[in-house]
Backbone as a chain_set.jsonl record, in Angstrom:
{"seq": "XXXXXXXXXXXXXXXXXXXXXXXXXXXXXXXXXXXXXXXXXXXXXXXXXXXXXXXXXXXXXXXXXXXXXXXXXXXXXXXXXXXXXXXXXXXXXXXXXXXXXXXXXXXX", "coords": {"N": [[9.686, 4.826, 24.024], [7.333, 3.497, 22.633], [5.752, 3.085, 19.637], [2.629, 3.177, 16.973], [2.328, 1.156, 14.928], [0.527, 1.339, 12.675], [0.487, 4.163, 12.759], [3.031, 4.997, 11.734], [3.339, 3.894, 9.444], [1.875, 5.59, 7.966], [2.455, 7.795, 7.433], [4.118, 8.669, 3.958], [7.001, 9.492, 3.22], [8.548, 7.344, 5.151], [7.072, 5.009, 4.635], [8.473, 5.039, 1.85], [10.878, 4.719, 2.788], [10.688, 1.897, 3.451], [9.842, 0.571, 0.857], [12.371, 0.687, -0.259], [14.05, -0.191, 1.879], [13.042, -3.007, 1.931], [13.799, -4.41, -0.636], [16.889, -4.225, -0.697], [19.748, -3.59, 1.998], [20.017, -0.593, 3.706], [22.22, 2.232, 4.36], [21.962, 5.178, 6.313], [22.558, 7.408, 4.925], [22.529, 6.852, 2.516], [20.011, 6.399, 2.133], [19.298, 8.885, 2.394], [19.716, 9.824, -0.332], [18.012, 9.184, -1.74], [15.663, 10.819, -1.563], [14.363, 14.171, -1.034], [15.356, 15.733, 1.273], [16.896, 16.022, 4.902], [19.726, 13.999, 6.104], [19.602, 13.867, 8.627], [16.331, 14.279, 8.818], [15.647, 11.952, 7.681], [16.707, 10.118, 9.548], [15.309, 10.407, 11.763], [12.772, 9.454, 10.822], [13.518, 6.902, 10.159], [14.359, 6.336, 12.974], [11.8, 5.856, 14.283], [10.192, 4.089, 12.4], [12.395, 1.749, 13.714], [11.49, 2.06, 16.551], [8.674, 0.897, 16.082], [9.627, -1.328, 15.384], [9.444, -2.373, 12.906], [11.886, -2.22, 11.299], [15.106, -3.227, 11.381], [18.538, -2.786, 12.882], [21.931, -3.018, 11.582], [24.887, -3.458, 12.059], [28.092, -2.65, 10.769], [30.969, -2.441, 10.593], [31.768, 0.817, 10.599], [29.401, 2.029, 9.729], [25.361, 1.907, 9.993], [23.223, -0.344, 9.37], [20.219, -0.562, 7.591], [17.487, -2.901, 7.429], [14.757, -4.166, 6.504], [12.033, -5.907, 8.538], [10.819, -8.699, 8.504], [8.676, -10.239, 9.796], [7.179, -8.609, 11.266], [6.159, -7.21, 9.115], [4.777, -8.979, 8.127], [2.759, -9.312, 10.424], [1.334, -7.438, 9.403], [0.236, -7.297, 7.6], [-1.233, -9.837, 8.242], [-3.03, -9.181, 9.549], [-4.571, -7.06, 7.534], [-5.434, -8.834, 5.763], [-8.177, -10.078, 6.361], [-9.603, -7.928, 5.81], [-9.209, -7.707, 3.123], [-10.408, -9.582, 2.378], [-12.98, -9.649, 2.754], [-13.553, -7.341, 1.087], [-12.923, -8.923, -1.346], [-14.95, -10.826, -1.583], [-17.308, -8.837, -1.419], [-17.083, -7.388, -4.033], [-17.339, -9.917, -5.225], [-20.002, -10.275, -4.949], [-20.749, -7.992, -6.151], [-20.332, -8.554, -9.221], [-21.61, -10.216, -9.229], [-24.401, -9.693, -9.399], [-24.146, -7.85, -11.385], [-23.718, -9.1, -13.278], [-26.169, -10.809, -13.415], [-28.014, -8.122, -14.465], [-27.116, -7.712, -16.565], [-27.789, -10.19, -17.981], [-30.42, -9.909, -17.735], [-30.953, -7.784, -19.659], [-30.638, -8.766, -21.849], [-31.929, -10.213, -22.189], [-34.519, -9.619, -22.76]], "CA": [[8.275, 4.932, 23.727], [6.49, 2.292, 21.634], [5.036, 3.811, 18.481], [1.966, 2.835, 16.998], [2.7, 0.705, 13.441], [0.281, 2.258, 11.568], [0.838, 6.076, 12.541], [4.259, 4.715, 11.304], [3.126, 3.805, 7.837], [0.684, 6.537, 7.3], [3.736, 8.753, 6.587], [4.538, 8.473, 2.644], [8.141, 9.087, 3.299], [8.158, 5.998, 5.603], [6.552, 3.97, 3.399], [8.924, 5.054, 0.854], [11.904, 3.925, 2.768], [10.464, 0.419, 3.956], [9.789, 0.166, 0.069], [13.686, 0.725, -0.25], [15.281, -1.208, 2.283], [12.535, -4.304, 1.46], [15.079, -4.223, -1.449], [18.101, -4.325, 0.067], [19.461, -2.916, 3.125], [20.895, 0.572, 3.658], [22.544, 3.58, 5.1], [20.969, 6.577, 6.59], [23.434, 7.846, 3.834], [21.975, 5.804, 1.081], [18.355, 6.528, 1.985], [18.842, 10.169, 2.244], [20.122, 10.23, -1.479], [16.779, 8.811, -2.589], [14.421, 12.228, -1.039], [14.504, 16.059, -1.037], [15.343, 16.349, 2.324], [18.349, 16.01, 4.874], [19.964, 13.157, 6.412], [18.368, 13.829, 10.047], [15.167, 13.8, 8.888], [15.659, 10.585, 7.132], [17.366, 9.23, 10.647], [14.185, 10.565, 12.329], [11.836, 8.36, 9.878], [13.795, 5.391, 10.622], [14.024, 6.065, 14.284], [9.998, 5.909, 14.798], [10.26, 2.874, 11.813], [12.954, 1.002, 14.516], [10.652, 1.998, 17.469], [8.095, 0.139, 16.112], [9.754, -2.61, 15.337], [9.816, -2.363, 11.402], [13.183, -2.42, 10.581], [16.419, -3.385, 11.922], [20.102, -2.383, 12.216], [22.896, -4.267, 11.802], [26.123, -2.909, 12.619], [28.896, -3.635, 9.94], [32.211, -1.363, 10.818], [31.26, 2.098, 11.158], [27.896, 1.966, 8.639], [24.728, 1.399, 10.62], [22.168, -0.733, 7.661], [18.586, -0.813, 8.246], [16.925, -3.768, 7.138], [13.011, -4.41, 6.625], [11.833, -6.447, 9.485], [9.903, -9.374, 7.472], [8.15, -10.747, 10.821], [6.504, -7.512, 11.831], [5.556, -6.824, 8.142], [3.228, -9.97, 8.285], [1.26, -8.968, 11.142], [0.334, -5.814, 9.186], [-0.414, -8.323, 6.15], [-2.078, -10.657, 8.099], [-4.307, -8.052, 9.964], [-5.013, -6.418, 6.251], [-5.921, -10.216, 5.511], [-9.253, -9.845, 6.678], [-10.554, -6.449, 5.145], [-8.846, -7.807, 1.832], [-11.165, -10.998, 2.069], [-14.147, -8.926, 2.763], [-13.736, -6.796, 0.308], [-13.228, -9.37, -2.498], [-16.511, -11.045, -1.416], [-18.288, -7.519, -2.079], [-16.726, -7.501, -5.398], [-17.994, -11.051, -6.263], [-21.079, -10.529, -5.007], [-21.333, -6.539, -6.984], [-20.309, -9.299, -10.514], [-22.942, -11.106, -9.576], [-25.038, -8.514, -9.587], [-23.826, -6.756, -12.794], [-24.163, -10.025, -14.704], [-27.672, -10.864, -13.327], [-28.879, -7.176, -14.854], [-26.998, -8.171, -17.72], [-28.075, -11.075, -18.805], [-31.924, -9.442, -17.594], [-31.343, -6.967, -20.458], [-29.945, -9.374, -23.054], [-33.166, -11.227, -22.683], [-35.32, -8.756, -23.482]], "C": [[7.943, 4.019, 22.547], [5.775, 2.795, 20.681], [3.553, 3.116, 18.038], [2.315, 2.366, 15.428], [1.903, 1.423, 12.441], [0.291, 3.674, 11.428], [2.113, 5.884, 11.292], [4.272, 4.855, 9.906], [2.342, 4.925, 7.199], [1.658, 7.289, 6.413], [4.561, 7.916, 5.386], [6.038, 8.268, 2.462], [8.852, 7.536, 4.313], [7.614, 4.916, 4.777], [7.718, 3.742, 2.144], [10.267, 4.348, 1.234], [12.12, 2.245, 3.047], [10.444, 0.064, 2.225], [11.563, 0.037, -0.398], [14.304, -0.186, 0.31], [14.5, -2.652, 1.922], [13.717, -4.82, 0.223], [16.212, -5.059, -0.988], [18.636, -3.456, 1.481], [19.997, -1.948, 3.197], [20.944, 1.618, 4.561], [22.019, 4.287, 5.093], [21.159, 7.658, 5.348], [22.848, 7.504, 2.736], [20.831, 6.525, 0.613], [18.154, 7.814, 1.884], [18.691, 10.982, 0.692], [18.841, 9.875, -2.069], [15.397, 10.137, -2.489], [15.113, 13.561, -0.821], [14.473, 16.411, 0.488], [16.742, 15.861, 3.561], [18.069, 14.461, 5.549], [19.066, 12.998, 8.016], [17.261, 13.622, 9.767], [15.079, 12.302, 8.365], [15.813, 9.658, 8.349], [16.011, 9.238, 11.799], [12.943, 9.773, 12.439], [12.581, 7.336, 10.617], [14.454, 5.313, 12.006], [12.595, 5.539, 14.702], [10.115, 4.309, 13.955], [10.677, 2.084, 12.573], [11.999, 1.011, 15.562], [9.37, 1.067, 17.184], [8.05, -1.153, 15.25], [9.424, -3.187, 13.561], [10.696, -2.534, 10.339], [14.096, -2.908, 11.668], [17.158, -2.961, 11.807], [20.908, -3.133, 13.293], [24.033, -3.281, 11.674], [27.161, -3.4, 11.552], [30.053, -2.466, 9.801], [31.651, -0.131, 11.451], [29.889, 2.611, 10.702], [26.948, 1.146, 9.868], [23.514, 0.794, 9.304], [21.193, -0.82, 8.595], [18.192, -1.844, 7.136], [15.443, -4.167, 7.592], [12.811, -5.659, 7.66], [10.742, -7.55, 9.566], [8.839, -9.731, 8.873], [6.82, -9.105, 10.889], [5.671, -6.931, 10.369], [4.437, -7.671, 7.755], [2.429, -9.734, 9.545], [0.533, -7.684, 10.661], [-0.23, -6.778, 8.373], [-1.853, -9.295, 6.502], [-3.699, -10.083, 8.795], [-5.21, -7.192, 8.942], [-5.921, -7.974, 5.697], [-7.594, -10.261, 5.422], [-10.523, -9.09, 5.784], [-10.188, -7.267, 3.643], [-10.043, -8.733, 1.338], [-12.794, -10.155, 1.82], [-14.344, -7.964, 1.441], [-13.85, -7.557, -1.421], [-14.372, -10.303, -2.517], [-17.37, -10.006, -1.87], [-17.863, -7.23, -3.302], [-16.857, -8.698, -6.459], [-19.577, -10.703, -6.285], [-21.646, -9.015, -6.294], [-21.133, -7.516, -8.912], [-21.032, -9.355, -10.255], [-24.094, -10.451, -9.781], [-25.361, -8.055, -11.432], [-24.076, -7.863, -14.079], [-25.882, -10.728, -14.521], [-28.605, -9.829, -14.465], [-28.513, -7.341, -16.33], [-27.083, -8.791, -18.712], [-30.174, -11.199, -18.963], [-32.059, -8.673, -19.325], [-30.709, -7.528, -21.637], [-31.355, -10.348, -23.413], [-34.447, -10.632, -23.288], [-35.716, -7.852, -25.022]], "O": [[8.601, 4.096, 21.509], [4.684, 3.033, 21.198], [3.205, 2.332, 18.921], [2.591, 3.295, 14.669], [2.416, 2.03, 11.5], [0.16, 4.314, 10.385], [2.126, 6.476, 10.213], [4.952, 5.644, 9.251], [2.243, 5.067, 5.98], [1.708, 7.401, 5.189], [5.321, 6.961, 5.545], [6.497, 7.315, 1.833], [9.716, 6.839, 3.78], [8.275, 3.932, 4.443], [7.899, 2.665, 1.576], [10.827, 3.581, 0.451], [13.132, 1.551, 2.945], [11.153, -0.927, 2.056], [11.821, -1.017, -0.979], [15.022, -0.982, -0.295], [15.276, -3.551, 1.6], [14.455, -5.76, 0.518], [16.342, -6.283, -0.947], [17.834, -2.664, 1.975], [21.027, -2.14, 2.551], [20.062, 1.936, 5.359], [21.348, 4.524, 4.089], [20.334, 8.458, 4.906], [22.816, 8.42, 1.913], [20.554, 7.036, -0.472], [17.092, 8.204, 1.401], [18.082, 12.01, 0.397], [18.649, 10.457, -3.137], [14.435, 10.237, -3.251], [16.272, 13.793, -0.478], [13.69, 17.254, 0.927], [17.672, 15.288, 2.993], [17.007, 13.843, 5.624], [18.174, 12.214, 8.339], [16.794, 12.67, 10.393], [14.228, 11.578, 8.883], [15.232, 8.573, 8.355], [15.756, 8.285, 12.535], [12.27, 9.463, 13.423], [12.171, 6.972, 11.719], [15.094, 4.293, 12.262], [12.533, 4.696, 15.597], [10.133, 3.32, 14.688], [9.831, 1.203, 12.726], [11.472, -0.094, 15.682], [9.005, 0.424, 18.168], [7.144, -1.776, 14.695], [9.218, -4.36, 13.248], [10.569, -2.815, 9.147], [13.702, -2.939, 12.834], [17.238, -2.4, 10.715], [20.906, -3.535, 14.456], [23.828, -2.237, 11.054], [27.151, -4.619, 11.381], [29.963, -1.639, 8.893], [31.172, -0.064, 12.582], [29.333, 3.542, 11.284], [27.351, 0.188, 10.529], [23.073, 1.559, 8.446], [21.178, -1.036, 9.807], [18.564, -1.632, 5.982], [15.066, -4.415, 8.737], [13.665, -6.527, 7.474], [9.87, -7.501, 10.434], [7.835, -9.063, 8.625], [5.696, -9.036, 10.39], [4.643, -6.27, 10.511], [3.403, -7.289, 7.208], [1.254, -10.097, 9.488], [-0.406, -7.07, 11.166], [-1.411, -7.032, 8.609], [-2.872, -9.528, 5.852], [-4.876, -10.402, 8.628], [-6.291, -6.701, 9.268], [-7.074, -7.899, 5.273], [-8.143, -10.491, 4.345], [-11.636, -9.387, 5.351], [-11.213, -7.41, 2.975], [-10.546, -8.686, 0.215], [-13.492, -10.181, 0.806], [-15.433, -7.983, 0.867], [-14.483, -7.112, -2.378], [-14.779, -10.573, -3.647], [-18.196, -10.291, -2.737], [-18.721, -6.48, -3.768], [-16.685, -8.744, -7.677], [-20.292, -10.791, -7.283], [-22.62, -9.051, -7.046], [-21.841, -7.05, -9.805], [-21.807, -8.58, -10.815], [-24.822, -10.983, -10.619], [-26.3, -8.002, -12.227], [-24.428, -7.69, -15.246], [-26.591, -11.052, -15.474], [-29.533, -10.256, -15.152], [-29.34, -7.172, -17.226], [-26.77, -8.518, -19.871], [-30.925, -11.897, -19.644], [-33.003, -8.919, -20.076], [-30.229, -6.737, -22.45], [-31.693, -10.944, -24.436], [-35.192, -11.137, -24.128], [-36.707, -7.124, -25.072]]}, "num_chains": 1, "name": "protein.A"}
């Protein structure tokens, strides 16, 4: 089943481990030592994370590493791209604004 990327991220613990392996890369083992909760649920998180294509794992003896999945993290970036732009347009134009009324009541 194909997940949906941002259900994916909504969840804080998710988030928290993509902020982790971005890092470096690590064991289900690793990542569980970082949260108040067990190793399954941690393997759970970064099942749904792998399902949609967020992370990776690389195989290295008997250790499975998960690794952040830089490709797939720019189409969230570049889809955020957008709103980001928009929004710092409405934040030039709210200056422009704020120094218009400001320089109204400096003249007075």
């Amino acid at each position: 089943m194909r997940r949906d990327v941002f259900q994916a991220i909504a969840d804080p613990t998710r988030r928290a481990i993509i902020g982790l392996i971005a890092l470096q890369a690590m064991t289900p083992n690793a990542l569980a030592e970082h949260f108040d909760t067990s190793r399954q649920a941690i393997s759970k998180h970064l099942r749904i994370l792998n399902e949609c294509q967020l992370v990776k794992q690389e195989v290295q003896g008997r250790e499975i590493y998960y690794q952040l999945e830089i490709s797939k993290m720019k189409e969230i970036d570049e889809w955020l791209e957008k709103f980001r732009k928009i929004w710092e347009n409405r934040f030039i134009e709210l200056d422009n604004v704020l120094l218009t009324l400001k320089n109204r009541e400096n003249e007075q």
